[in-house]
N, C-alpha and C positions, 0 to 999 in steps of 0.2 A: 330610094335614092341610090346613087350607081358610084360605084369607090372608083375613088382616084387614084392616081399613083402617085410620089414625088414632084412631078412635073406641074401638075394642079388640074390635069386632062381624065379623062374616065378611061376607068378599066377595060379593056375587052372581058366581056364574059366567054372561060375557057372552059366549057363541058368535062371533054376529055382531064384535064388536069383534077375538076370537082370532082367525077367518079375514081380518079386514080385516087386522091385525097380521101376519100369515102370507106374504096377498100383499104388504105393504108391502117387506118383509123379501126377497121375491124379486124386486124392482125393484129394490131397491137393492144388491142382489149384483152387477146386471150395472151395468158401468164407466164404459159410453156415458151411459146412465141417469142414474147414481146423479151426473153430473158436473153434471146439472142442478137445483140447489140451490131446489127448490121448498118451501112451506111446508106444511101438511097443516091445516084447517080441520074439524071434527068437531062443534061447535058446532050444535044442535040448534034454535034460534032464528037461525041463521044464513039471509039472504035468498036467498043463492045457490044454498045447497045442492039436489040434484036431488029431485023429487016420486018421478018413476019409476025413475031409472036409478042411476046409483051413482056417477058421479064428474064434479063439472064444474070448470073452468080457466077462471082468468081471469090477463088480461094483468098483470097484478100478480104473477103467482110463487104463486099459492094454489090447492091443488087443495081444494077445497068437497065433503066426503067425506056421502055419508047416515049417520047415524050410527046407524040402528036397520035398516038395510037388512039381508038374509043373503044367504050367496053363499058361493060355492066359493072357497077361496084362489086357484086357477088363476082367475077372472074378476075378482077383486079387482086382482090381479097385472095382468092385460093392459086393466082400465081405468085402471088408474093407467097405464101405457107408453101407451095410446093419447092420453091429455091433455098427460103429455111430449113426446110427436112434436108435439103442436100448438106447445110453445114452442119444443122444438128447430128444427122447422121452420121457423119464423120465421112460424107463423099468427096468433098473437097477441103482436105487438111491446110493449113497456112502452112509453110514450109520455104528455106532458102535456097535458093541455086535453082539451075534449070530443072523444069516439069515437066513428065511424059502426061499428054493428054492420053484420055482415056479411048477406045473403042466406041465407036458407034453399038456394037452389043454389048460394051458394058455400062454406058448411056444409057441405053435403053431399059436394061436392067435395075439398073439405080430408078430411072422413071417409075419405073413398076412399082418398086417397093415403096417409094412415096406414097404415090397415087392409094395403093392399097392400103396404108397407115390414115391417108385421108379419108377415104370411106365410113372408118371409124373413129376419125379424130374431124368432123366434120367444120370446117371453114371458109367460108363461099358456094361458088357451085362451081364444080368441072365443067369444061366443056361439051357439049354437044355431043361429037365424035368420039368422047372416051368409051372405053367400054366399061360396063358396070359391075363388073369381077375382076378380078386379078391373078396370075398364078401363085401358090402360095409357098412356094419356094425361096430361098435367100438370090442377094442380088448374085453371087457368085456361081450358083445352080444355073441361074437362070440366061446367066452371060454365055458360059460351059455349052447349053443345050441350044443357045439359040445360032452361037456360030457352028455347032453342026447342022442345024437343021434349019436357019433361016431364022428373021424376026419376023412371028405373026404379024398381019398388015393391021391388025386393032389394037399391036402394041406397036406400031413403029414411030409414030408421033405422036407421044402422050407428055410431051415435058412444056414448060411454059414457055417457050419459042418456039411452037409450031413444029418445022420439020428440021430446024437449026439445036445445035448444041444450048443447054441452059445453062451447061457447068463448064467453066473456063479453070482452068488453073495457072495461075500468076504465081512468079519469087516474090514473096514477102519483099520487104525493103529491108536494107542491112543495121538498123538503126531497133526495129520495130520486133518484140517478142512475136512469136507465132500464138495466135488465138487458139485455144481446146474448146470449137465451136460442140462438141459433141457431149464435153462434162456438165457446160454451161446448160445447156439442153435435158440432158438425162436429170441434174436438179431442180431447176427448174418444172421438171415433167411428174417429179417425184413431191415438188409441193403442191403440186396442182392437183393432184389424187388425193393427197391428203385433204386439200381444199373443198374436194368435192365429198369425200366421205363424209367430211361435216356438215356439208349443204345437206346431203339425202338423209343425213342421221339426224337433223333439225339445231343441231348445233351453230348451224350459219345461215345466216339470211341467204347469202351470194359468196360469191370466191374469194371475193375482194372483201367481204365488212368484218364485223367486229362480231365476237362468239354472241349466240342471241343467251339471253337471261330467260332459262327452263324452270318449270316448275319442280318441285321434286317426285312426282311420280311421273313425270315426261324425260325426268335424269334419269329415274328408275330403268322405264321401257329403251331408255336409250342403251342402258349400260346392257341390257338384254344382248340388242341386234348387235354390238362391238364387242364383247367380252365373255358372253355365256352361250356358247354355240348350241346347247342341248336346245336350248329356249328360244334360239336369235331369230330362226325364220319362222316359228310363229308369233313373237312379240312384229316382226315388220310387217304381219299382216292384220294386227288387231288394231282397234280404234279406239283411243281415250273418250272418253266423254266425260267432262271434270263439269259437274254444274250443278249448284248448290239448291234451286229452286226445285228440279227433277229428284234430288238425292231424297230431299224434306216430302214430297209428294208419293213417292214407291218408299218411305220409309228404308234407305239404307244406309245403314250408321259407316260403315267402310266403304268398302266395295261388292261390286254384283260384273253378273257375266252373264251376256246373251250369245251362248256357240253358235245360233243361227245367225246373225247377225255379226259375228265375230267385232261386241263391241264390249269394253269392259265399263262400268260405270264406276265413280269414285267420289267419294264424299269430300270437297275439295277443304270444308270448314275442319275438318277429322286435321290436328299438328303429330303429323309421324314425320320420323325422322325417313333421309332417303335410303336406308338401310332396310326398315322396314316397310317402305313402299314396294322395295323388290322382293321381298319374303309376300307383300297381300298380293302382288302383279302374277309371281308363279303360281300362289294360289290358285287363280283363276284362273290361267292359261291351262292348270292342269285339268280343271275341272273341264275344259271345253273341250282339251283333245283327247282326253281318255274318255269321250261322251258320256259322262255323269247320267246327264239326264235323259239320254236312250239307254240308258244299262239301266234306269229304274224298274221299266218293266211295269208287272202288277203289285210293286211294293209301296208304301209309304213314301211320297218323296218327299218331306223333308225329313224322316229318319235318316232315309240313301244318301240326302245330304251331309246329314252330321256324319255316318259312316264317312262317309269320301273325304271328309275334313279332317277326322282322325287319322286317314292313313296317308293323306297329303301334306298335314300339319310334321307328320313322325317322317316325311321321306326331303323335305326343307329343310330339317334338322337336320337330318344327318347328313347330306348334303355342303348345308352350311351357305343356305343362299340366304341372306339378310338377314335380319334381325326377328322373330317372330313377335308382335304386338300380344299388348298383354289382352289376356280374358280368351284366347283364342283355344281351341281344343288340340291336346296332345293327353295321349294316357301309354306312358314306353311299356305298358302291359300287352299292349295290341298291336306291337313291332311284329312286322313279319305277316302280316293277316292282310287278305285283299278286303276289298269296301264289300262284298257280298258276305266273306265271313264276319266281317266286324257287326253291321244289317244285324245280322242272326244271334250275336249274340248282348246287342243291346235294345233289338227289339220288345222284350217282354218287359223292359221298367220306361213306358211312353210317356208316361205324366211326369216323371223325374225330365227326361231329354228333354220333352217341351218346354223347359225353362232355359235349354242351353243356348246360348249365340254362337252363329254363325258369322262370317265377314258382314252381312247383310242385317243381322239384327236376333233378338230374341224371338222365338217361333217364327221367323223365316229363312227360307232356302236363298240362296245365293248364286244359283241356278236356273236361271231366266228361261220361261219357256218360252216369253215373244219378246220383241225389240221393242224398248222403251221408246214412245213417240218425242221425234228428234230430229232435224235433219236427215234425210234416204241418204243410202248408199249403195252400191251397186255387191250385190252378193256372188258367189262362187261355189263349186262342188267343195261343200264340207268335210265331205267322208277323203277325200283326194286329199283338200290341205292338211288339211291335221295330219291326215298318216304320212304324207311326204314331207310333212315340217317335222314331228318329233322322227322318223328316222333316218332323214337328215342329222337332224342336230344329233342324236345320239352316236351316227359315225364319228361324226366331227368331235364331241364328248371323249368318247373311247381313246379319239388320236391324242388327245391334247391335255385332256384336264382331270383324267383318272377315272375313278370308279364311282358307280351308282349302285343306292341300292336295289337288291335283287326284287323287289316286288316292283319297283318302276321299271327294271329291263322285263319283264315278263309281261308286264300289260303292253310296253311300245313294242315288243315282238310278234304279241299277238293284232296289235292293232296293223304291224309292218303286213300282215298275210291280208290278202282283196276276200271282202266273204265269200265263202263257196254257193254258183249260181242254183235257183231254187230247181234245176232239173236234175242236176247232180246229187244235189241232196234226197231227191225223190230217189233215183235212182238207187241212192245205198239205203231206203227203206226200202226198197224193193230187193235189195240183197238180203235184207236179212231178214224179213219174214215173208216174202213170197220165194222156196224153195225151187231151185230148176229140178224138172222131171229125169229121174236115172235110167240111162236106156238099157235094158238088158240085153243078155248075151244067149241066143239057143240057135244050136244044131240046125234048128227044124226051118230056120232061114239060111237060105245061103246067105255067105259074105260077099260084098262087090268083089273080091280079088277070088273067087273061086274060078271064074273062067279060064282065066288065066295058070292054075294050079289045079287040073280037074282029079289028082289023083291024092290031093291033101286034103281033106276037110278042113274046111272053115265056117265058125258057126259068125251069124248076122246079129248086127244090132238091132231092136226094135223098142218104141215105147209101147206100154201094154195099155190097153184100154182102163182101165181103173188109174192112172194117171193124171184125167181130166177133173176128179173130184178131189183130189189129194193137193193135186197142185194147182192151184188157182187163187184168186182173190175176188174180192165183190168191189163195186163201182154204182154209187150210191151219187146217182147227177142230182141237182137241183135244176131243174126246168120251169122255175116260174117267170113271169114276166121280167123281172129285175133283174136275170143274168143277159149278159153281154153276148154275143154268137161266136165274134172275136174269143173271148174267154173259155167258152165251149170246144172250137175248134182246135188251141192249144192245149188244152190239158188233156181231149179225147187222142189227140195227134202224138203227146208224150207217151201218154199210158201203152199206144199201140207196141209203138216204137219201144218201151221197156219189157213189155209181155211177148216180143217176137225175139227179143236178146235174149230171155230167159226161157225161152222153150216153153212159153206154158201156153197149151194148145189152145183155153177158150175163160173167159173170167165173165161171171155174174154179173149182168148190170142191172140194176133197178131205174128207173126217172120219175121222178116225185116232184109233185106238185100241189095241188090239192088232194090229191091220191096219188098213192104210188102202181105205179105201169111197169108189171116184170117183162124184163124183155128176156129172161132165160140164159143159157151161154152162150156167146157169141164170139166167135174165133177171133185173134188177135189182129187179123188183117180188115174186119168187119166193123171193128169197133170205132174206127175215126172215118173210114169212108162211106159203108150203105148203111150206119144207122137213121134213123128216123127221129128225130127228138120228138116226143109229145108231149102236151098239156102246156099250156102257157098261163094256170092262174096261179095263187096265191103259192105261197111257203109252207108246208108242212111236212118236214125231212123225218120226224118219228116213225110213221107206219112205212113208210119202204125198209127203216133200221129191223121193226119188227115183224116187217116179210122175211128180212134174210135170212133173220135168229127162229122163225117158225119151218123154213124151207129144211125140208127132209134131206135134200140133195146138197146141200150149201154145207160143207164141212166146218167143224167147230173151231177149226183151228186156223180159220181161212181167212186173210185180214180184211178190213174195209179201206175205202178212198172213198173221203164224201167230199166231193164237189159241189162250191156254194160261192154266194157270194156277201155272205154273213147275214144278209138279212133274211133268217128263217128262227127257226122254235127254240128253245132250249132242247139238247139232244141227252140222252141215256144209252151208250153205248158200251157190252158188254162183254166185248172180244179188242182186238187190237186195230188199232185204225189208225188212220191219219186226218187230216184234212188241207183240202189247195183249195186258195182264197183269189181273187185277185190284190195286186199292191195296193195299199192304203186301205185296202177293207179289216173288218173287226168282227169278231163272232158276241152275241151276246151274252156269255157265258166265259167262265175260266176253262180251257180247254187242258185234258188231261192227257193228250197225247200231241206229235207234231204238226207245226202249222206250214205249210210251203204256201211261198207266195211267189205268182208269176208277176215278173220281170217284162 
């Protein structure tokens, strides 16, 4: 059915006026906006209104609309907010007596700094022809630089009249206060952040509702991200999972923590107060970013866990972050002690520990090695967040809220350092037990500078032949079918490259496979490019270890490098050695010297 008007005849349907109405209506949603109480002029014999463009402002509070113009609601929308920013801004002051208009360049400049405010205060869409950066200078710089040198032609019509003025300034009327469009605006803008900090913190539905009713371990994690900065950016990136049916099925009487998954689980049935919802939340935060459960190693994990709860439990105390739940583990015997010393010394009474609770229960860890089946979520480099959230929050800690204790600054510092790559760390094996060769000093060679001095003696550097058994190391490949060629080619490529740094003229290789294949010594430039690899069957790294230790020429002091890819024997090795793996592999055996793993 088609509206009437007064007369009892049908409306014209007016497009142009429904989109103007459209963008109106999306200005005035947002709060910052809408607090700027301007007037709307549509009047068709109005002197102000624009020729080309669609919306001009004068210092009066009146935005002078075209009233037969068309245009998208989104351009309706962001000319109206761009003639607001001129009053919020404080471009156009209400003021009495005659007004000096302003400068076409400082016009222009005023345009600018809107336009770049909108960018990131987003409202409609700009025009077509704007351009999509801004200079980032104040409007005053930028008025200054452009009447010396010209207005760039991709900022010369950037206002919401086209190529005409948007900003008019009019005398107030003598009767009428002058509007503070700019204070009205700056509060406005200043509830509106605070409106949103509630939205992202879960405090608020939207900008406009009413505070949403939080459980108290979602009060907990919120008070994290607002108030306890050590913790804040890793509490925003962990995910509650409150559900009582999963809690009853994995047995966790409190709470539990999957760091892979960076999700914390919570026993929603558990009545704790929200006090100590944030005492069980750092809990678990701690355990996740000081990786608990990669620092276990070849220990016991759930002793490693009791460890890390005693010294988590003693570092919340003193602290003084919520309330600690009763039955939970504290002994102020063990202040001071990191979780590997604490390990060691409540290791030897196991049958006693296995009765103690953890967050998660009696005899279990709390320390989730996989993600409780749940809703997916989309995961991230772990090793990055964690260390860039706790040393984050620990600056921010330091500036603000005082002191920690010294066993938690000592693990976030160590966790702050990236670990060192597994070639570097070869490398400083290689400093310290492959010695470089010392070149001596005799007469009986001339020095490079004696031509030049032919009536001084200078005696020459040289290495002596007995050098090449003194100084050297052995290279102990695995060559059975299951290594990689990839994986061959790097570690033969490292080893060259460390044994031509070190001067040491030729090193031992053996290649073992189902027998070991001496290949003799082989100078350091030979060992990644014209070797030969042979044998491609089974794993048996023993007897090439017991060619080395039987070789007459193989010094005793001469380390090894076994290259593998863990799947071979149990080894007996009885001199100094190492071994390079590739990543994710595993030797079957506890290994009694270093492991490098290629990267």
């Amino acid at each position: 059915m088609s509206r009437r008007d007064r007369s009892g005849k049908a409306a014209r349907h007016d497009p142009a006026a429904e989109a103007f109405l459209r963008g109106l209506e999306t200005v005035r949603s947002n709060p910052a906006l809408a607090a700027i109480e301007a007037r709307i002029c549509r009047d068709a014999n109005c002197r102000l209104h624009a020729e080309r463009g669609l919306v001009r402002v004068d210092s009066g509070g009146t935005l002078h609309v075209h009233r037969s113009r068309h245009a998208e609601p989104a351009a309706w929308a962001w000319a109206l907010a761009h003639c607001l920013l001129h009053l919020g801004f404080g471009h156009a002051p209400a003021a009495h007596g005659v007004r000096t208009q302003p400068d076409r360049w400082e016009l222009a400049a005023r345009c600018a700094v809107v336009n770049r405010f909108l960018l990131t205060f987003a409202v409609g869409s700009a025009p077509e022809h704007h351009p999509a950066d801004y200079p980032g200078a104040g409007e005053e710089e930028l008025a200054t630089r452009w009447r010396r040198d010209g207005i760039p032609p991709a900022y010369a019509d950037c206002g919401a009249a086209h190529s005409e003025p948007d900003l008019v300034l009019v005398p107030s009327a003598g009767w009428r206060q002058p509007q503070d469009w700019q204070l009205a605006f700056a509060h406005a803008l200043t509830r509106t952040v605070s409106a949103s900090m509630d939205v992202a913190g879960g405090r608020r539905e939207s900008l406009g509702g009413e505070p949403v009713r939080r459980s108290p371990w979602e009060r907990a994690l919120n008070w994290f991200v607002s108030s306890y900065p050590l913790l804040g950016a890793l509490a925003a990136g962990f995910t509650l999972v409150a559900d009582a049916e999963l809690a009853r099925a994995h047995r966790i009487s409190i709470a539990a923590v999957n760091p892979t998954a960076g999700e914390i689980y919570v026993n929603p049935l558990r009545s704790l107060t929200e006090e100590e919802w944030r005492f069980t939340l750092a809990h678990e935060m701690l355990h996740a970013a000081l990786r608990h459960g990669d620092r276990c190693g070849p220990r016991d994990p759930y002793l490693f866990n009791i460890a890390a709860d005693y010294v988590i439990n003693g570092w919340l105390l003193e602290m003084g972050v919520g309330h600690m739940p009763e039955g939970l583990l504290h002994d102020p015997a063990l202040a001071g002690q990191s979780t590997e010393e604490v390990y060691d010394r409540i290791a030897a009474d196991r049958r006693r520990l296995r009765r103690l609770a953890t967050m998660r229960g009696k005899g279990l860890g709390d320390v989730l090695g996989e993600p409780l089946p749940h809703a997916p979520r989309d995961y991230v480099d772990l090793d990055e967040f964690y260390r860039r959230g706790l040393q984050q929050g620990f600056e921010l800690h330091q500036r603000n809220r005082g002191l920690l204790p010294a066993g938690l600054i000592e693990e976030i510092r160590a966790l702050s350092q990236p670990p060192v790559p597994w070639d570097a760390r070869l490398a400083r094996w290689f400093d310290e037990y492959v010695p470089s060769p010392e070149p001596l000093r005799s007469y009986g060679r001339p020095g490079r500078r004696q031509a030049s001095t032919p009536d001084i003696p200078r005696a020459g550097r040289y290495f002596p032949p007995e050098a090449t058994p003194r100084h050297t190391f052995g290279v102990l490949l695995d060559t059975s079918g299951s290594m990689d060629r990839v994986l061959l080619g790097k570690a033969l490529g490292a080893i060259a490259s460390y044994a031509t740094a070190r001067d040491v003229p030729a090193a031992r290789v053996v290649f073992c496979d189902v027998a070991p294949h001496d290949a003799g010594y082989l100078p350091a430039t030979e060992i990644a490019g014209r070797v030969r690899v042979r044998g491609r069957g089974g794993t048996v790294l023993q007897p090439g270890l017991d060619l080395l230790e039987r070789a007459e020429d193989f010094p005793r002091a001469a380390p090894v490098l076994i290259i593998t890819d863990g799947d071979c024997d149990v080894l007996r090795v009885r001199r100094e050695h190492a071994y390079l793996l590739p990543a994710g592999s595993t030797l079957p055996f506890t290994p009694r010297a270093p492991v490098f793993r290629l990267s």
